[in-house]
C-alpha positions, 0 to 999 in steps of 0.5 A: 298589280296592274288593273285593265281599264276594261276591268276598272270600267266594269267595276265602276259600272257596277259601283253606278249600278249599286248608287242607283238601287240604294232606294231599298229598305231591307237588309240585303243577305246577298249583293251582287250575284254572278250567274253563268250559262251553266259552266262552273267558274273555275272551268271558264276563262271568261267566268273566271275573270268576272268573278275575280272582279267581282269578289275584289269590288265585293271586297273593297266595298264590303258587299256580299257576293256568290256565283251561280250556276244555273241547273241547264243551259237553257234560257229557262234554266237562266231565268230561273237562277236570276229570279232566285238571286233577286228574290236573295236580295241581289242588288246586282246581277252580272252575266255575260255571253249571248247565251244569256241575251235572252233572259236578261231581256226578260229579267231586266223588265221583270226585276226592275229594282236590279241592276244587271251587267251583261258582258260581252252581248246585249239583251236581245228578245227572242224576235231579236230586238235589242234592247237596253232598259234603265237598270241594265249596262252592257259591256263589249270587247272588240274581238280585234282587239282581244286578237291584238292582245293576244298577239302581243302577249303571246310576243311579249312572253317569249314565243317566236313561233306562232299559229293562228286558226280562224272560223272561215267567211266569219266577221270575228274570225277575220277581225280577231286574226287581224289584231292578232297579226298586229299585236305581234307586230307590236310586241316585236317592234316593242322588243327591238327585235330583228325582221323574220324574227317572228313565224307566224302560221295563219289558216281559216277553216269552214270547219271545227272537226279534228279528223286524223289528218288535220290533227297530224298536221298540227302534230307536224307544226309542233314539230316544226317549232310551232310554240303557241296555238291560238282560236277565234272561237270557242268551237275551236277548242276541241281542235286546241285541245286535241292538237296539246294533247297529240303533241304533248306537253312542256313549256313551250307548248301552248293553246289560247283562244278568244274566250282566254284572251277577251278574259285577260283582256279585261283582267290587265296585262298589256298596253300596245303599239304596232309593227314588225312580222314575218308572216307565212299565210300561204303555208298554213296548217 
């Protein structure tokens, strides 16, 4: 099985992590501890890949680990389950997501003989200052490039017709719908394929609301050969998931987002070049 080098970066960071708090005497019952923003790991991509790294490096190393989830999504909620995973004994912490900057802020002065591993976001305080202490490591996916790979993926996996909704007059929207183009340049300059080959229908949006009209548009796309729906955000995903619903389910029917894509960007899949697609931004959806 193929490792992302994000994922061996990550997991080499929390090898680091654990070489500098091996100074403890006691006999730890739990090592490394994922806390979530209140979503259970199985219903969230992102989750879902750290936790995968997490259990393999927990495995390999012979360590202890359990995910956490805490009661509320509120940074007390947050603080509250990181202080109970390090008086468990955590040696490492992981979070990820800006919903988490806040506590660790506070947890990273707090429990300063754990080590925390915030992915995607840095610890911000609640004036937003940002700031990196000793015992804790950030790691950030660009989101052109979570776009680029999941152009490229989406290319590579057979679909030939695809779609692409960003968030309007936001910097990720724009970057992420870039590589996205990119990527599937890529993929079909990497499969030999011919020009026009590929149909790619891209539209930003000021808002994530699925009113009647614009879920028939969807339906109608799908009903044109639309094969794969992708987002840049995660408030996006009402939208995605009412357009699979409205059009139905089968194989070539499919809805991805950034939260999907950075999460199997760090897990593996795809190395990348660039060129070739036929776009059709002016017709939309």
């Amino acid at each position: 099985m193929r490792k992302s080098w994000k994922w061996t970066l990550c997991l080499g960071v929390v090898s680091l992590l654990l070489l500098g708090g091996c100074g403890k005497e006691k006999t730890e019952p739990v090592d490394l501890v994922l806390v979530t923003d209140g979503s259970e790991v199985a219903s969230d991509a992102v989750y879902q890949s750290a936790w995968n790294g997490l259990a393999q490096y927990g495995d390999e190393s012979g360590l202890k680990y359990e995910a956490s989830v805490p009661a509320g999504r509120t940074t007390e909620d947050y603080e509250n389950t990181i202080k109970e995973a390090a008086q468990k004994g955590a040696s490492v912490i992981v979070c990820a997501g800006t919903s988490m900057s806040r506590a660790v802020y506070d947890a990273q002065r707090d429990w300063k003989d754990v080590r925390f591993l915030l992915l995607e976001a840095e610890p911000v305080s609640e004036s937003g200052r940002s700031r990196l202490r000793g015992n804790t490591e950030s790691l950030e996916i660009d989101a052109s490039e979570a776009g680029y790979l999941a152009g490229y993926a989406a290319v590579q996996a057979g679909y030939t017709h695809l779609g692409y909704i960003g968030q309007k007059n936001e910097e990720n929207g724009t970057k992420y719908g870039t590589g996205y183009v990119l990527g599937a340049e890529a993929a079909a300059a990497d499969l030999g394929l011919g020009e026009n080959s590929i149909t790619l229908d891209y539209t930003y949006r000021k808002s994530s609301s699925v009113s009647p009209s614009y879920l028939e548009k969807i339906k109608s796309w799908y009903g044109e050969g639309g094969q794969i729906l992708f987002s840049d955000g995660v408030s996006y995903q009402n939208v995605l998931g009412a357009a699979a619903s409205a059009a139905g389910t089968d194989r070539k029917r499919r809805r991805g987002g950034v939260r999907q894509c950075r999460a199997e960007s760090t897990s593996g899949l795809w190395n990348c070049s660039l060129q070739c697609v036929k776009r059709n931004e002016t017709k939309g959806f």
